[in-house]
Backbone as JSON Lines, residues from 0, in Angstrom:
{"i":0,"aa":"X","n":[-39.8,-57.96,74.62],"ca":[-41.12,-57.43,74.37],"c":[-41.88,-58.29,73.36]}
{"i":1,"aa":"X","n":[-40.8,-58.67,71.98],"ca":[-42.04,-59.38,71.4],"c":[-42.06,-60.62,71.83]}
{"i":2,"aa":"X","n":[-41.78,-61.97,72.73],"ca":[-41.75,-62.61,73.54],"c":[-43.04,-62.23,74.07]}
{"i":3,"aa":"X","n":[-43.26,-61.38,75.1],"ca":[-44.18,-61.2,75.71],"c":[-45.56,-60.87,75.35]}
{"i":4,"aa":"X","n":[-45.13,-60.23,74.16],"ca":[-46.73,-59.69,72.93],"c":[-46.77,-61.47,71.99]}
{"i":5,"aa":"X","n":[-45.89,-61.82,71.96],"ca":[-46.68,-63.41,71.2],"c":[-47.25,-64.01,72.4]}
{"i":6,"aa":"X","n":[-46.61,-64.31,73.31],"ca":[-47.48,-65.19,74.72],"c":[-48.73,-64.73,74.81]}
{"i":7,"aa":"X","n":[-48.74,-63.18,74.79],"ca":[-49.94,-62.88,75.31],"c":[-51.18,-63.42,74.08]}
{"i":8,"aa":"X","n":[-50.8,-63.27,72.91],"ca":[-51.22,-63.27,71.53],"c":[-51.77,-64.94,72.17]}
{"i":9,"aa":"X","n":[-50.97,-66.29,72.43],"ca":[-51.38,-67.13,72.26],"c":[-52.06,-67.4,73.58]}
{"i":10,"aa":"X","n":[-51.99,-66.77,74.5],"ca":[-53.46,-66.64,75.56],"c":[-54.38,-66.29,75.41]}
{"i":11,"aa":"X","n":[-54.59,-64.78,74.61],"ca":[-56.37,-64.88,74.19],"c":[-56.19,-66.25,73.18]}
{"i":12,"aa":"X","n":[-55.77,-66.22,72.23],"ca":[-56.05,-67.29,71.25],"c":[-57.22,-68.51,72.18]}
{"i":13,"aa":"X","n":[-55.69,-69.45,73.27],"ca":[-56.46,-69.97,73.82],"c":[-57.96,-69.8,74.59]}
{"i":14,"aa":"X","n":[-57.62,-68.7,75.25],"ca":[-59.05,-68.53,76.23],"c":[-60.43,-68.24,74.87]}
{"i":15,"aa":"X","n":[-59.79,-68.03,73.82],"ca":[-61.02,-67.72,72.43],"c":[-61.09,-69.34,72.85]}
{"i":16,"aa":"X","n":[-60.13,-70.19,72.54],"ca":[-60.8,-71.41,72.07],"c":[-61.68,-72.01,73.43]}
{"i":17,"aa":"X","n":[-61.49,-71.94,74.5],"ca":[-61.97,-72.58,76.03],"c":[-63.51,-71.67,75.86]}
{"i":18,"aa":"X","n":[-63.7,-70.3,75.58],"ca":[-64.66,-69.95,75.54],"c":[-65.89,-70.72,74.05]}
{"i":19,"aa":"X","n":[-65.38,-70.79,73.45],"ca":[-66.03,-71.91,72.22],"c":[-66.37,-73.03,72.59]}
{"i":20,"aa":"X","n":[-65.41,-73.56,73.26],"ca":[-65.97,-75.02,73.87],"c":[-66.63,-74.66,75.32]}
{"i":21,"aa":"X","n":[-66.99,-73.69,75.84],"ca":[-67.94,-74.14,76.79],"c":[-68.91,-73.76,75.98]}
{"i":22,"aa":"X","n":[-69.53,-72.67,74.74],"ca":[-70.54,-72.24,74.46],"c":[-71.29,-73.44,73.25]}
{"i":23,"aa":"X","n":[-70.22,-74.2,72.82],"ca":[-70.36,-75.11,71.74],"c":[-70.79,-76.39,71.96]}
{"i":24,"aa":"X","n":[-69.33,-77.21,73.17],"ca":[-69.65,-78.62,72.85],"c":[-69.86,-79.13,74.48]}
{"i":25,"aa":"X","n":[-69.49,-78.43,75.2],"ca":[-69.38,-78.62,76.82],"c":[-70.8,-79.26,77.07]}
{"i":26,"aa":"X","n":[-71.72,-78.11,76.94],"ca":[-73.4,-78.2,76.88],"c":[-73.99,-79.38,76.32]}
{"i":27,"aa":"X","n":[-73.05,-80.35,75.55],"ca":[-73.38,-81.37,74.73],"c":[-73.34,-82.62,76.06]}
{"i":28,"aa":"X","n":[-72.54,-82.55,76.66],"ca":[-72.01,-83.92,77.7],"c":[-73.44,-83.36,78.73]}
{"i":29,"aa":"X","n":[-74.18,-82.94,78.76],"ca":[-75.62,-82.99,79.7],"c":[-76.89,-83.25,79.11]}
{"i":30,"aa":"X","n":[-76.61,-84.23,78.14],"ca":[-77.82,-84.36,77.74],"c":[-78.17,-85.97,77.64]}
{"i":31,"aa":"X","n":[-78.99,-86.46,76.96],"ca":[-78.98,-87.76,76.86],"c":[-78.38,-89.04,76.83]}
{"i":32,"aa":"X","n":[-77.92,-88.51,75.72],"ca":[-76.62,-89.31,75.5],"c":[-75.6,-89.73,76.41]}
{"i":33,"aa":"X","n":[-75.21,-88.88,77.04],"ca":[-74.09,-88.91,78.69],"c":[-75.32,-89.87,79.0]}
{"i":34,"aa":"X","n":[-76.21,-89.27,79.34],"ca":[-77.69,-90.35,80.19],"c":[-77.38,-91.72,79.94]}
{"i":35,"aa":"X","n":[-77.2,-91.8,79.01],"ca":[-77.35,-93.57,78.1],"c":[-75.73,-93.99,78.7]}
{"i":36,"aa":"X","n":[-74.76,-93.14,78.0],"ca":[-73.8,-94.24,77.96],"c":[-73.58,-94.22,79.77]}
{"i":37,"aa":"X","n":[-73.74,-93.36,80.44],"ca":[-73.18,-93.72,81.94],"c":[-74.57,-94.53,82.32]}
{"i":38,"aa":"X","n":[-75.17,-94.99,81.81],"ca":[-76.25,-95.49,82.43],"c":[-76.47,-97.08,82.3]}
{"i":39,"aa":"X","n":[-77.5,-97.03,81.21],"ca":[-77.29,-98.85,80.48],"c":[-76.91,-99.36,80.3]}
{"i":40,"aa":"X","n":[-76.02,-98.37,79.04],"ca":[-74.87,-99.07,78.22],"c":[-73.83,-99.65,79.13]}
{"i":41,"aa":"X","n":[-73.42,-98.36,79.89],"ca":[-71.92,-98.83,81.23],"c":[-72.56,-100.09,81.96]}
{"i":42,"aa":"X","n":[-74.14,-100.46,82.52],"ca":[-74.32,-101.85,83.0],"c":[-74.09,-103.02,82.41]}
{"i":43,"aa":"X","n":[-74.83,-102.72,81.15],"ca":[-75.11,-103.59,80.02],"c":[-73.44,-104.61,80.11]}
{"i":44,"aa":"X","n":[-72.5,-103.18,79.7],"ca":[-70.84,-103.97,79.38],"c":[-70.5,-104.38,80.6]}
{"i":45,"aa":"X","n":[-70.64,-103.78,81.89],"ca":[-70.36,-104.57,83.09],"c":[-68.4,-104.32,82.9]}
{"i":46,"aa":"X","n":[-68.01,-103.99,81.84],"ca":[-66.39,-103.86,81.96],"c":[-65.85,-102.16,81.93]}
{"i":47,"aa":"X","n":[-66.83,-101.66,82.35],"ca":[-66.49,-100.06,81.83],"c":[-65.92,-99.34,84.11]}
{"i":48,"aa":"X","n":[-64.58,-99.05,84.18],"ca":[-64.38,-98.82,85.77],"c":[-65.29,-97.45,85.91]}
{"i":49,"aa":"X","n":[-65.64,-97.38,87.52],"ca":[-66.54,-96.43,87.88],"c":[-65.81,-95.1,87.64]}
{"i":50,"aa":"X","n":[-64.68,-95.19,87.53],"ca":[-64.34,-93.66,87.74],"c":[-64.25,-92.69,86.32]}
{"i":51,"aa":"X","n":[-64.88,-93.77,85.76],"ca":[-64.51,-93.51,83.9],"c":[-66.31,-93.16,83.53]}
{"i":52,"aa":"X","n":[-65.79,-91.65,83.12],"ca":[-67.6,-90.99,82.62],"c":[-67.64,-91.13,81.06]}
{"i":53,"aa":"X","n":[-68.45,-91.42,80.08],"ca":[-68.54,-90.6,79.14],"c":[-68.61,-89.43,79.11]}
{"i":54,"aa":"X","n":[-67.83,-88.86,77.98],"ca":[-67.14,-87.55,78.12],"c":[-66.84,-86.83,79.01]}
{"i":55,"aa":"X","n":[-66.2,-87.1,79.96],"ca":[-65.61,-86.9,80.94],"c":[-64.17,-86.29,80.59]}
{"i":56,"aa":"X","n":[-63.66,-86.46,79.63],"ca":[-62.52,-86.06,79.26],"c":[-62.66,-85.51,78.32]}
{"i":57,"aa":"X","n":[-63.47,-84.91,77.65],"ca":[-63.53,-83.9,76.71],"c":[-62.98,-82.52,76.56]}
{"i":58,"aa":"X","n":[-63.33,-82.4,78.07],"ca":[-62.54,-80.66,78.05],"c":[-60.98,-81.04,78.33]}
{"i":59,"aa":"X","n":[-60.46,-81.64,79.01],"ca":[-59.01,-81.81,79.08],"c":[-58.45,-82.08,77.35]}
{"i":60,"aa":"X","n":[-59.14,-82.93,76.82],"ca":[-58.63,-83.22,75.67],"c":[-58.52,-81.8,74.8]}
{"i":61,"aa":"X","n":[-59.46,-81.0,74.94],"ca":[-59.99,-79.83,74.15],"c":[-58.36,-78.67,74.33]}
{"i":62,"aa":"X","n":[-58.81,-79.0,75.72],"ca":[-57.84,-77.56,76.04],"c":[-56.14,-78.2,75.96]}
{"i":63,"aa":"X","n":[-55.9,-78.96,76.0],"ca":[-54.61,-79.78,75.32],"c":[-54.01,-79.47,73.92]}
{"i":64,"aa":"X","n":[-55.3,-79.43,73.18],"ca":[-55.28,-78.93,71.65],"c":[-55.54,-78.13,71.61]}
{"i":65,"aa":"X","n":[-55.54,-76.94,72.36],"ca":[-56.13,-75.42,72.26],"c":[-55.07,-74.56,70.81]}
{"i":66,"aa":"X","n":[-53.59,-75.25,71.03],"ca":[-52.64,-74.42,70.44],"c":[-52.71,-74.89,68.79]}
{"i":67,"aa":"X","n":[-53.39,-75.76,68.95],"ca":[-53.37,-76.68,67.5],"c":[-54.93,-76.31,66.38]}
{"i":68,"aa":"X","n":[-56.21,-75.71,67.41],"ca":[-57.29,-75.52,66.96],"c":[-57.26,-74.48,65.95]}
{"i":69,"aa":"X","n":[-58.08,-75.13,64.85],"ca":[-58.34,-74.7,63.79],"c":[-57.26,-74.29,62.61]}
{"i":70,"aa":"X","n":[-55.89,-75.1,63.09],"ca":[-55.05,-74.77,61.83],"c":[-55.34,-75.47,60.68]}
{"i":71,"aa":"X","n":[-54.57,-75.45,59.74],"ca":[-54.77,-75.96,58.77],"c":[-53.37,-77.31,58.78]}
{"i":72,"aa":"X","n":[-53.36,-78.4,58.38],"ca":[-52.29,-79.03,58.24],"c":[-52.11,-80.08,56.85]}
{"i":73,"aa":"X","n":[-52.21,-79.37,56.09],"ca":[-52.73,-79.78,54.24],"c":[-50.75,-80.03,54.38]}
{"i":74,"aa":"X","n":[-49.56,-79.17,54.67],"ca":[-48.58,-79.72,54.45],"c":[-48.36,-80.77,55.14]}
{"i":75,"aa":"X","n":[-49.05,-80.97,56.39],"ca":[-48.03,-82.28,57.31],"c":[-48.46,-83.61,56.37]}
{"i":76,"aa":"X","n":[-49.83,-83.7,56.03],"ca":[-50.41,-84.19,55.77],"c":[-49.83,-85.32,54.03]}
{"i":77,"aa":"X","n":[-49.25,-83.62,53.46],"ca":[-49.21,-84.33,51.75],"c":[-47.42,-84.56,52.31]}
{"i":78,"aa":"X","n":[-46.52,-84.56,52.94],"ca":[-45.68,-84.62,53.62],"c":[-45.81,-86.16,53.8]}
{"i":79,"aa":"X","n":[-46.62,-86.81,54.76],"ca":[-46.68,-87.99,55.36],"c":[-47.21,-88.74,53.87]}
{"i":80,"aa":"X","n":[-47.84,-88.65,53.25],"ca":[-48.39,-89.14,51.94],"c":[-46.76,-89.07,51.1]}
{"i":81,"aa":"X","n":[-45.91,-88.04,50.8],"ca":[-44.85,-88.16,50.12],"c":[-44.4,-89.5,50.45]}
{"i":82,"aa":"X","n":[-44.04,-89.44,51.96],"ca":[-43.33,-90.51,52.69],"c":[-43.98,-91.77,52.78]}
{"i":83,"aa":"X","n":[-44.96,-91.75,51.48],"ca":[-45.82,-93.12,51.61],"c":[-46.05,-94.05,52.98]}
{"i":84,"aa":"X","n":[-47.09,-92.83,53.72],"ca":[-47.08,-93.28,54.87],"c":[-48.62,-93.23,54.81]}
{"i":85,"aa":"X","n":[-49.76,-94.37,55.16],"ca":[-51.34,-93.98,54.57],"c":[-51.91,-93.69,55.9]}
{"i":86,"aa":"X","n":[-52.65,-92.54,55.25],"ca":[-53.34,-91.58,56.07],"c":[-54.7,-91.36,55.96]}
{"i":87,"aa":"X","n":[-55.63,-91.48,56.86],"ca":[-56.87,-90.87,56.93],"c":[-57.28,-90.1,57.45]}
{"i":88,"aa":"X","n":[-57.87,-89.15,56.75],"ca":[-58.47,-87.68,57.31],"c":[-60.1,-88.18,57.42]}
{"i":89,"aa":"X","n":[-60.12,-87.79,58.84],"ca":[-62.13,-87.84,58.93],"c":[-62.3,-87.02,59.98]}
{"i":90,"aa":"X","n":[-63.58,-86.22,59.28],"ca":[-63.95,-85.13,59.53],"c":[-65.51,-85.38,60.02]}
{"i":91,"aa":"X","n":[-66.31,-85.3,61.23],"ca":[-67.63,-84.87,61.42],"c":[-68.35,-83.69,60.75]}
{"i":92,"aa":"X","n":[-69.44,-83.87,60.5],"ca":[-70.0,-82.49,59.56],"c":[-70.51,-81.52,60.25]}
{"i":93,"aa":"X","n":[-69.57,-80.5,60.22],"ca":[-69.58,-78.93,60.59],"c":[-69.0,-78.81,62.08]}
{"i":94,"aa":"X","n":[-68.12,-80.08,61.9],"ca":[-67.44,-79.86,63.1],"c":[-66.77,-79.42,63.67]}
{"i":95,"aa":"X","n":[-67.03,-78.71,65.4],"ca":[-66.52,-77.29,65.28],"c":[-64.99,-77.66,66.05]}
{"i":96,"aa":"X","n":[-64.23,-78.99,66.26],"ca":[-62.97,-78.9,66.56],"c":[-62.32,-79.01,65.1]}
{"i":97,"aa":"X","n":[-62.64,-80.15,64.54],"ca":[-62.39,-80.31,63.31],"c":[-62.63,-79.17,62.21]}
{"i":98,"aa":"X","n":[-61.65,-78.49,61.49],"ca":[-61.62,-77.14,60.69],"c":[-62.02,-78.03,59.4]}
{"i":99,"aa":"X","n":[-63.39,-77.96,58.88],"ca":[-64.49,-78.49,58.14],"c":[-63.96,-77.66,56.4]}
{"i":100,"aa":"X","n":[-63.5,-75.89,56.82],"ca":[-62.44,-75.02,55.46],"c":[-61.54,-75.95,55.07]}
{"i":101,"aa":"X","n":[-60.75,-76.14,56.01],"ca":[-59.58,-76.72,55.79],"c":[-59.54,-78.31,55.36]}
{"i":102,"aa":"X","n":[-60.71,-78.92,56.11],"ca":[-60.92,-80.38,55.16],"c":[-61.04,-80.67,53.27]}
{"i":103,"aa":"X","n":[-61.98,-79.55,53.42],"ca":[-62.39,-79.27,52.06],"c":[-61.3,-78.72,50.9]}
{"i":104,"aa":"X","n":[-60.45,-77.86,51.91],"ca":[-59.02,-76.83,51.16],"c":[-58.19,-78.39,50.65]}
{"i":105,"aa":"X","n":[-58.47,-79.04,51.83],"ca":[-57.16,-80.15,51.72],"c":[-57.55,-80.93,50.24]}
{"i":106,"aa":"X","n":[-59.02,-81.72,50.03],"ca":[-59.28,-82.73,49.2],"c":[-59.46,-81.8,47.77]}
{"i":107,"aa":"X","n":[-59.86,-80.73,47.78],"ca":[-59.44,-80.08,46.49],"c":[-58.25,-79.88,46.76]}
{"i":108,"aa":"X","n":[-56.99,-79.71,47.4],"ca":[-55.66,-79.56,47.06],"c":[-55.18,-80.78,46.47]}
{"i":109,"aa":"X","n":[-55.27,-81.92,47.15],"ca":[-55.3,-82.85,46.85],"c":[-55.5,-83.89,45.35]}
{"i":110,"aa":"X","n":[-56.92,-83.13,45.08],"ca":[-57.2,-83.51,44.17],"c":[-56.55,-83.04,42.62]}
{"i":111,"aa":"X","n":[-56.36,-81.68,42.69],"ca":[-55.74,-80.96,41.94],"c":[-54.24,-81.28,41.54]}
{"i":112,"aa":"X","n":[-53.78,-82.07,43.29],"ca":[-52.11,-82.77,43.14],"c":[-52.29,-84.06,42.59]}
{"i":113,"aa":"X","n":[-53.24,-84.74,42.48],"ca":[-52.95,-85.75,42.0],"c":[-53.48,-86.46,40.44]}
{"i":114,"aa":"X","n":[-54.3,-84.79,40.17],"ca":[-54.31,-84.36,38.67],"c":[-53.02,-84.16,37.72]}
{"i":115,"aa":"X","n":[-52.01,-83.1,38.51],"ca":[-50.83,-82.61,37.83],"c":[-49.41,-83.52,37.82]}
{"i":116,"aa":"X","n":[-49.35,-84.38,38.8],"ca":[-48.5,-85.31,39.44],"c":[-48.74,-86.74,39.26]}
{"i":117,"aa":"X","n":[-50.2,-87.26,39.34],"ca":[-50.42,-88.32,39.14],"c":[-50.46,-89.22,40.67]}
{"i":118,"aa":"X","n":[-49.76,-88.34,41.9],"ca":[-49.96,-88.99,43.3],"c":[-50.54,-88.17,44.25]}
């Protein structure tokens, strides 16, 4: 039973997130921009194959990361930094795949760790 009450739990989750991205960013790939880059730009380079759209792969990419949207990952993160491994976090502003809380949670965590610690 609880097997079946978490699955279900992470199906709305997802279908929350598929419904966000059609109301959010879907609407975005019909506008100009798509105009330009499948248009000029793709002549202009002359190296871009026909079967390849701008943003064309947006929603596959989206719903791929459905299980991953909007967590927070401040541990994987100061984790890979322990392991002196260099990392960049970049964030678009108010971007709605990118958790914009959690950017902000991270560089004041951050900052605060490398007040008390020195790294």
């Amino acid at each position: 039973m609880e097997l079946l009450l978490s699955q279900h739990v992470i199906f709305r989750l997802t279908l929350g997130s598929v419904k966000l991205y059609q109301r959010h960013v879907e609407r975005l790939h019909k506008d100009s921009l798509s105009d330009l880059m499948n248009g000029p730009i793709r002549k202009k380079l002359r190296i871009i194959p026909d079967y390849i759209r701008w943003g064309g792969q947006s929603e596959d990419v989206f719903l791929h990361m459905a299980e991953d949207f909007m967590k927070p990952v401040i541990d994987i993160v100061d984790a890979l930094l322990a392991a002196n491994v260099n990392v960049t976090v970049y964030n678009g502003q108010l971007d709605l795949i990118v958790d914009t809380m959690g950017k902000h949670s991270f560089f004041f965590f951050s900052l605060k760790r490398k007040m008390y610690t020195g790294y």
